[in-house]
C-alpha positions in Angstrom: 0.0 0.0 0.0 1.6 3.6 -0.9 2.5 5.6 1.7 0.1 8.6 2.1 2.1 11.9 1.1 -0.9 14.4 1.7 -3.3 16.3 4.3 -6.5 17.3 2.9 -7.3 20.7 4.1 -11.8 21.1 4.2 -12.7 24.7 5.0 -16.5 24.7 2.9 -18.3 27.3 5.3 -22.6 27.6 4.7 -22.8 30.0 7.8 -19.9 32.2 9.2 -16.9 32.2 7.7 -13.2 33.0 9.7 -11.7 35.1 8.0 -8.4 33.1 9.8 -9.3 30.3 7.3 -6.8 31.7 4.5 -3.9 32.2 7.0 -4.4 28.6 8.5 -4.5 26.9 5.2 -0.9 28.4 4.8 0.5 27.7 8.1 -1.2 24.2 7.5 0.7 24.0 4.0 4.1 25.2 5.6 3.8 22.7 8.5 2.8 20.1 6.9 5.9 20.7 3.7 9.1 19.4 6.2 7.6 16.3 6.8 7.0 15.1 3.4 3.4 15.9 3.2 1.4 18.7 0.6 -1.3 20.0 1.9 -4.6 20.2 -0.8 -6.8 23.2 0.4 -10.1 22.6 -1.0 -14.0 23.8 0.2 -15.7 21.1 -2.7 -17.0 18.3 -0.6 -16.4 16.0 -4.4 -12.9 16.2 -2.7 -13.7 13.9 0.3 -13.6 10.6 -2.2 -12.3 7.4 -1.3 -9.4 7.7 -3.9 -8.3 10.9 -2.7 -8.4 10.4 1.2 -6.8 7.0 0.8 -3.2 9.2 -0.2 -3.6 11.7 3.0 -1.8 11.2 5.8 -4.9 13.5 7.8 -8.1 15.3 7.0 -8.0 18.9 8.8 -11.5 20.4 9.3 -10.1 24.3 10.0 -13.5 26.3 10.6 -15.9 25.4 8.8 -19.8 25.9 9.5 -23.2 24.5 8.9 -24.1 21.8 7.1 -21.3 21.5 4.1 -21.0 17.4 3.5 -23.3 15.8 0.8 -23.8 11.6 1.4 -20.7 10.5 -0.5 -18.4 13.1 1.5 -20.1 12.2 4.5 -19.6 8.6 3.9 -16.2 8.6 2.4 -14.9 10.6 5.6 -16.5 8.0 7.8 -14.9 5.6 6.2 -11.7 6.9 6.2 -11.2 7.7 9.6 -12.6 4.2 10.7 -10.1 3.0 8.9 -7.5 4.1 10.3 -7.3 7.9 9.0 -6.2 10.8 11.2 -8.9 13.7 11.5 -7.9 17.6 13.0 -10.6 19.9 13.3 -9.7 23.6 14.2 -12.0 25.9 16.1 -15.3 26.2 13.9 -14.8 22.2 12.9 -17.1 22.0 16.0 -19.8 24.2 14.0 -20.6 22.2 11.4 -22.5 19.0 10.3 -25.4 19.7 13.4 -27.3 17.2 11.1 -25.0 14.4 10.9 -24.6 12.8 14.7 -21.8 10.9 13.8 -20.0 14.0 13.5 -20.6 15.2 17.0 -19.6 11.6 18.0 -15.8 12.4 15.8 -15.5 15.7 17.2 -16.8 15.1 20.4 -18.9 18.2 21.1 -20.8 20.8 19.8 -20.2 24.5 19.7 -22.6 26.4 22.0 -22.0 30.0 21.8 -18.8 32.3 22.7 -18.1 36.2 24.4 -15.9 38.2 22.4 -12.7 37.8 21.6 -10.5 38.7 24.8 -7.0 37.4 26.7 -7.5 34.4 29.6 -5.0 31.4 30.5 -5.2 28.4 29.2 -4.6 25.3 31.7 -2.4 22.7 30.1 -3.5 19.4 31.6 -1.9 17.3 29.7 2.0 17.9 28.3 3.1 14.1 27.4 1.5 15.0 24.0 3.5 16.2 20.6 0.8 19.0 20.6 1.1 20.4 24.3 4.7 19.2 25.3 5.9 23.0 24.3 3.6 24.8 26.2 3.6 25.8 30.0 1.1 24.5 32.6 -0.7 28.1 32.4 -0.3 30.0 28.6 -1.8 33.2 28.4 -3.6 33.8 25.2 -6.6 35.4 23.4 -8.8 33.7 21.4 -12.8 33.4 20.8 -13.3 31.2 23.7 -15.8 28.3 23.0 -18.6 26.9 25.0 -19.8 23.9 24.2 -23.3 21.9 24.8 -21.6 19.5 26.8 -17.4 18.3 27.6 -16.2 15.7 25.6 -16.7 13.1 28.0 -16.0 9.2 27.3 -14.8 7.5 24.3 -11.3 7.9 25.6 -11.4 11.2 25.7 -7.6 12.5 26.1 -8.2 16.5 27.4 -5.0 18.3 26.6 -6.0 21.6 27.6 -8.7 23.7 29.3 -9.4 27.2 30.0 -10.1 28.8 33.4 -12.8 30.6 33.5 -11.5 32.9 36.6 -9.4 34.6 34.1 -12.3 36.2 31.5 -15.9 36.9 31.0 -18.3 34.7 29.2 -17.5 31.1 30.1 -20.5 29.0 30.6 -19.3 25.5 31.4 -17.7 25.8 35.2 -14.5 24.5 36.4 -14.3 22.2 33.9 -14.0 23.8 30.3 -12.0 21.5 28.1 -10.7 23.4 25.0 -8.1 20.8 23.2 -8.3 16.6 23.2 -7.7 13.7 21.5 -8.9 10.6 20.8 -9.6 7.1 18.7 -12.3 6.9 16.5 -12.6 3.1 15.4 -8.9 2.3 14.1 -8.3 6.4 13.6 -7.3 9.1 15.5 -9.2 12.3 16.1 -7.9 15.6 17.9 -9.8 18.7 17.8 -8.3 22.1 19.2 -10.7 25.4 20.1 -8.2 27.5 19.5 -7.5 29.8 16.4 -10.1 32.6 16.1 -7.7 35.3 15.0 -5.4 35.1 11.8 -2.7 36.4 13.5 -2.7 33.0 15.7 -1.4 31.4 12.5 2.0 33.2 12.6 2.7 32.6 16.9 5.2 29.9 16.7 3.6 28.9 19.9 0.7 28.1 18.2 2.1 26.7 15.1 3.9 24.4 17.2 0.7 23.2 18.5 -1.3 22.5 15.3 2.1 21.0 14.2 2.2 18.4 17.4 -1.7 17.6 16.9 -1.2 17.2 12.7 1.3 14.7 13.0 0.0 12.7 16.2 -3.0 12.8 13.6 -0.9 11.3 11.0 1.1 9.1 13.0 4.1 10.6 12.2 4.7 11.4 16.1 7.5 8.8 16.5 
């Protein structure tokens, strides 16, 4: 079997649209180059085919919204990651498909409203992972802050990262507010991060670092 050389980048929005979405493509692109892997940005859910997944090494779902995946895509990405196939979402990923519960079930929760954009401190729970072991136990940053309908919980759920809510206005979810984890989906493995709002997030080498660590755990390219 060929080894896969690319990560499909899916970024179709049918509600709001990030205007981050451009610069994470590129950072995507750039991360993705040193370790032998293009990255093919696309928003045509055609793309998620069976004979175009089976040569990426991930699928990254970086913001998009609403209902975007006809059957076959829907299918074909199902498929794929039960296989064995590595699935990122970024920030809005947790936005989209409301209609298809499997989704929910991949990502692991469902977006339920955020305050505006502001600073707080992110906990870092969990730092034996490529995608956290850079970061401090407390990293300040500013973001659009997630809330979500309900944590992550079971599946073997891996949270990563969480943010306190002591630290800014508009969290909704109490002392426990997961905002980054992992985990296996069938033979596959899924990671979804909250984090990257702003397109400026795409040029912080703190950040970069972190979509790096999470793209190739994804990818099994984590040693």
């Amino acid at each position: 079997m060929p080894v896969p050389t690319a990560v499909l980048v899916f970024s179709a929005t049918a509600e709001y649209r990030h205007e981050s979405i451009e610069a994470g493509a590129a950072a995507l692109a750039g991360l993705a180059r040193p370790h032998g892997l293009r990255a093919l940005h696309t928003e045509d859910p055609a793309d998620l085919r069976p004979d175009v997944l089976a040569g990426c090494a991930a699928v990254v779902f970086l913001s998009p919204t609403g209902d975007v995946l006809d059957a076959g895509a829907r299918a074909a990405l199902r498929a794929y990651v039960t296989g064995g196939g590595g699935f990122l979402g970024v920030h809005a990923a947790t936005c989209a498909e409301y209609g298809w519960p499997y989704y929910g079930e991949l990502l692991g929760a469902r977006f339920d409203g955020h305050p505006e954009v502001q600073p707080a401190t992110v906990t870092v729970e969990d730092r034996d992972h490529p995608a956290t072991a850079h970061l401090p136990q407390t990293w300040p940053w500013t973001d659009e802050w997630y809330n979500f309908r309900a944590g992550p919980a079971g599946h073997g759920v891996r949270v990563l990262a969480s943010i306190d809510e002591d630290t800014y206005n508009g969290g909704t979810m109490g002392a426990a507010h997961p905002l980054v984890w992992c985990h296996e989906r069938g033979a596959g493995r899924v990671f979804y991060t909250a984090l990257g709002h702003r397109a400026e997030a795409y040029a912080d080498q703190g950040f970069r670092r972190h979509l790096e660590g999470a793209l190739l755990w994804c990818a099994r390219l984590d040693g």
